[in-house]
Phi, psi and omega in degrees: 000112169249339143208179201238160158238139193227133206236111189238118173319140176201145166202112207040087186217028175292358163315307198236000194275344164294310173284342179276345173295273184339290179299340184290305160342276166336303157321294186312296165321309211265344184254335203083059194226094176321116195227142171253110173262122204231153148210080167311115200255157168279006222063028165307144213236346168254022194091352177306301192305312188325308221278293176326272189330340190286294173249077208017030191285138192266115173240139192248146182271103168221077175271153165088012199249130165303143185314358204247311186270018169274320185295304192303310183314328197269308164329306177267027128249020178283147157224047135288177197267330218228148171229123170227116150309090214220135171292147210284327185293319228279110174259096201277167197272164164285073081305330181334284192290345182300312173332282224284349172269344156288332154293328163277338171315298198275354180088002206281318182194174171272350188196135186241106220233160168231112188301131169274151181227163179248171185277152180246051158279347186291171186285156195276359165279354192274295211278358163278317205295314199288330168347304198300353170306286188291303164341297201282346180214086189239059152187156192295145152206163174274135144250174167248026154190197211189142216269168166261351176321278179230117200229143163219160181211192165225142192311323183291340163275342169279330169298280185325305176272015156081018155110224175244122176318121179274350210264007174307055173016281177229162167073040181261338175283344171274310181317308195297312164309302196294359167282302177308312214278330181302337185279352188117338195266141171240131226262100190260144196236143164219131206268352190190098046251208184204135191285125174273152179259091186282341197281014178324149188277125170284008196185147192292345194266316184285326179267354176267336179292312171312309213259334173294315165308312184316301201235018157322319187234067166276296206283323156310333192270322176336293190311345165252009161068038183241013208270166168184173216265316171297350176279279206242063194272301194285306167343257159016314137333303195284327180286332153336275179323297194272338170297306168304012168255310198280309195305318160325283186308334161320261174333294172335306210268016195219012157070028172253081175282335140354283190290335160282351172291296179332267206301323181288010161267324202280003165318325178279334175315294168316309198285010154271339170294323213267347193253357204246007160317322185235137177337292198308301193275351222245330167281351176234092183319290183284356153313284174327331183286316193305315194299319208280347177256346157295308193300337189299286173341302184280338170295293210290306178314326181256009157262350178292301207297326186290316166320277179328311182283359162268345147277024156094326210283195192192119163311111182311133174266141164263182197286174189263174171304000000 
């Protein structure tokens, strides 16, 4: 391994994109590492290209592109051996890259991922939702995909699982792992070291906005005969989740509150299974009371996002945090 091409998608991110350069930069230096900085832009308007250019970042004019094809634009300009994937918010540690050149020195996997975590001014619903991260992966395990948030491979596997879906909405980083491990590739999440998240959501209006974007193109993938039960678990949940909202709402209007208090309980059932899985939260009562009213939340938000995406429409992302 002899350079890195490190690609990071933006679209109005001159907030935080000066600090994910720096650290990446940084990172690279501290591995011995030839580093190429692609920053594919959306058309941003606040200044993130100047700003890129500045600090000596290669940028490409890609307006109008879905993130799965800003990421492909930036992979094939890229010429390192080695691709890392890093989001415009995202402040990686200096270890990063040494990590990812030890993991292949030892052979432990082909792709490599890290948990984010938010700093901690964010509001506590921010710094809970990503908590669950660290729940789900607060020891090294092979998964079977890996967020794009901060992704590193090597090119012949980015080759190999054929790039990123561009006709996505959303979810094209789930797509794309669960594409790498059918390709062979083995996908390692490591708890430490970890990574900041700067794009936290400031406001309840921005994270209920994240997740509805978030779980936009579930139905798209059906509709390409690309669907499996690990895809579409969570839809499925959801739609669950709101016939027991109707089904509440039913009893009430048919003057039975007994049976509707029931099903709006039993409505609290997943997102309380969902915040209590794992050991790491099952030690922290209040992180679980929070997950279980995010995870609540997030049922209802994503029987909205299933609607939509069976009429076509298409979730807006809002700007990050």
């Amino acid at each position: 391994m002899k350079q890195i091409s490190i690609v990071i998608p933006t679209l109005d991110e001159a907030a935080h994109l000066g600090r994910t350069l720096e650290a990446a930069r940084h990172a690279a230096g501290q591995a011995g590492l030839d580093c190429e900085l692609i920053v594919p832009d959306n058309g941003s308007r606040d200044g993130s290209q100047a700003l890129a250019r500045r600090l000596g970042a290669r940028v490409l004019d890609c307006p109008g592109l879905s993130l799965g094809a800003l990421r492909n634009r930036g992979a094939a300009a890229a010429g390192g051996d080695c691709l890392a994937f890093l989001d415009a918010d995202m402040e990686v540690p200096p270890d990063w890259l040494t990590t990812w050149c030890a993991v292949r020195r030892e052979d432990r996997a082909d792709v490599l991922g890290l948990v984010h975590q938010a700093p901690p001014q964010a509001p506590w619903y921010a710094r809970a939702w990503l908590q669950r991260l660290a729940a789900e992966r607060d020891r090294p395990a092979l998964l079977d995909w890996l967020p794009t948030a901060n992704l590193c491979l090597e090119r012949v596997w980015f080759e190999r699982a054929g790039g990123f879906d561009e006709s996505l909405r959303s979810g094209e980083d789930k797509d794309f792992g669960l594409r790498l491990g059918e390709a062979g590739a083995r996908l390692l999440s490591l708890p430490r070291p970890t990574v900041l998240n700067w794009g936290f959501e400031g406001s309840w209006r921005e994270w209920l906005g994240k997740e509805l974007w978030r779980q936009n193109s579930q139905t798209q993938l059906l509709r390409k005969g690309r669907a499996s039960l690990r895809r579409l678990r969570f839809p499925l949940l959801a739609a669950g989740h709101w016939t027991l909202d109707a089904l509440a709402l039913l009893c009430l209007l048919l003057g039975q509150p007994l049976a509707a208090l029931v099903a709006f309980a039993l409505g609290w059932l997943p997102a309380g299974l969902l915040s209590l899985r794992h050991a790491y939260t099952r030690r922290r009562p209040l992180l679980a009371a929070r997950l279980a009213l995010l995870h609540w939340l997030r049922l209802h938000v994503a029987g909205i996002a299933l609607l939509m995406d069976l009429t076509n429409l298409s979730a807006r992302r809002p700007s990050r945090g």
